[in-house]
C-alpha positions as CSV (number, residue, x, y, z in Angstrom):
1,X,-40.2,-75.8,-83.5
2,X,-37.9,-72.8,-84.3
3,X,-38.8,-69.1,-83.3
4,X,-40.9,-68.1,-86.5
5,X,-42.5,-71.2,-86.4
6,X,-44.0,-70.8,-82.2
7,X,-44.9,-67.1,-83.7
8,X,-47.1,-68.3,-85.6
9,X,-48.6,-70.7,-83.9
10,X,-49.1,-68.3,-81.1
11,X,-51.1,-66.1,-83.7
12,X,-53.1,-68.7,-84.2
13,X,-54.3,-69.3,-80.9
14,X,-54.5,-65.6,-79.9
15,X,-56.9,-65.2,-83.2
16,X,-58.6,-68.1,-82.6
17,X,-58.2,-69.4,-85.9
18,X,-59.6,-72.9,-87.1
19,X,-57.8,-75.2,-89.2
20,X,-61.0,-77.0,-90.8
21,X,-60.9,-80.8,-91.4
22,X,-59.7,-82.0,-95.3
23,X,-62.3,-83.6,-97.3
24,X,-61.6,-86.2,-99.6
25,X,-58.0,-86.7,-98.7
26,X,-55.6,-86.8,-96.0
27,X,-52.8,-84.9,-97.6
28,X,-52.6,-82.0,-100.1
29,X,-48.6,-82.9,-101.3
30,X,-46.5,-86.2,-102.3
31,X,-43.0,-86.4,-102.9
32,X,-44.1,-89.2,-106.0
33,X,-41.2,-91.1,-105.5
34,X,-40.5,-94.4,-105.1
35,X,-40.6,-94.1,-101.0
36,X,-43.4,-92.1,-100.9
37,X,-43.9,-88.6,-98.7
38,X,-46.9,-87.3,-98.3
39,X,-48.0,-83.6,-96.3
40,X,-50.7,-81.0,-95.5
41,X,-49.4,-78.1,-97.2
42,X,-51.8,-76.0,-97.6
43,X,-54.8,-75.1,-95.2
44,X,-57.9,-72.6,-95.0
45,X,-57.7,-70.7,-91.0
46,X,-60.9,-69.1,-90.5
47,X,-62.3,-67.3,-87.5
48,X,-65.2,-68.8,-85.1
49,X,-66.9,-65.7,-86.6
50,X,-67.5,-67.1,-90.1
51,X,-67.7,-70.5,-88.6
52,X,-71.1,-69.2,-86.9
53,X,-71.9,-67.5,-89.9
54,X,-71.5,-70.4,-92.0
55,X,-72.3,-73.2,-90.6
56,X,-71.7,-75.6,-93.7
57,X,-68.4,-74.2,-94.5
58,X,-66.1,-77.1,-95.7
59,X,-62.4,-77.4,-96.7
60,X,-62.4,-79.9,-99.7
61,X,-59.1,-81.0,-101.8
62,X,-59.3,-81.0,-105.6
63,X,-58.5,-84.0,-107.2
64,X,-56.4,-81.7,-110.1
65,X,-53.0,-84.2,-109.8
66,X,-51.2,-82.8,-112.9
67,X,-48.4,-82.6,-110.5
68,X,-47.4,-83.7,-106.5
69,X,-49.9,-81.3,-105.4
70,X,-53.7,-80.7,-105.3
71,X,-55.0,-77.8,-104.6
72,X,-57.9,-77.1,-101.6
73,X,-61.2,-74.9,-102.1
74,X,-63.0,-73.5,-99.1
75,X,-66.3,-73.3,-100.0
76,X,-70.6,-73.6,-98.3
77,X,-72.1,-76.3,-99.1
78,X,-73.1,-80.1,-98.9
79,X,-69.9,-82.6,-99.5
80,X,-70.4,-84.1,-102.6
């Protein structure tokens, strides 16, 4: 991991930020080719704070795949 990198991850331990789980998908990113690549590119960190606050907050990823990439929404609520 190269400098900036460990910074940031030690911000996010110091702020006690969570990385909620991804609903409806594994990945948010695919290279589309014929050997396929897929990431997590994208992520919601929120605070134990709002976590208390909202119990039922979810991270959910859109299935909008007019490209490689779907977006993610952060939002209250019951999974659908």
């Amino acid at each position: 991991m190269g400098r900036a990198a460990t910074k940031f991850a030690e911000f996010i331990n110091e702020m006690k930020l969570v990385d909620l789980p991804l609903i409806d998908s594994k990945f948010t990113w695919s290279n589309n080719r014929e050997e396929l690549t897929f990431r997590k590119l994208d992520c919601f960190l929120v605070t134990t704070n709002l976590l208390a606050a909202k119990e039922n907050l979810i991270q959910k990823c859109l299935r909008i795949s007019i490209s490689n990439y779907n977006p993610i929404c952060l939002r209250a609520g019951m999974v659908d």
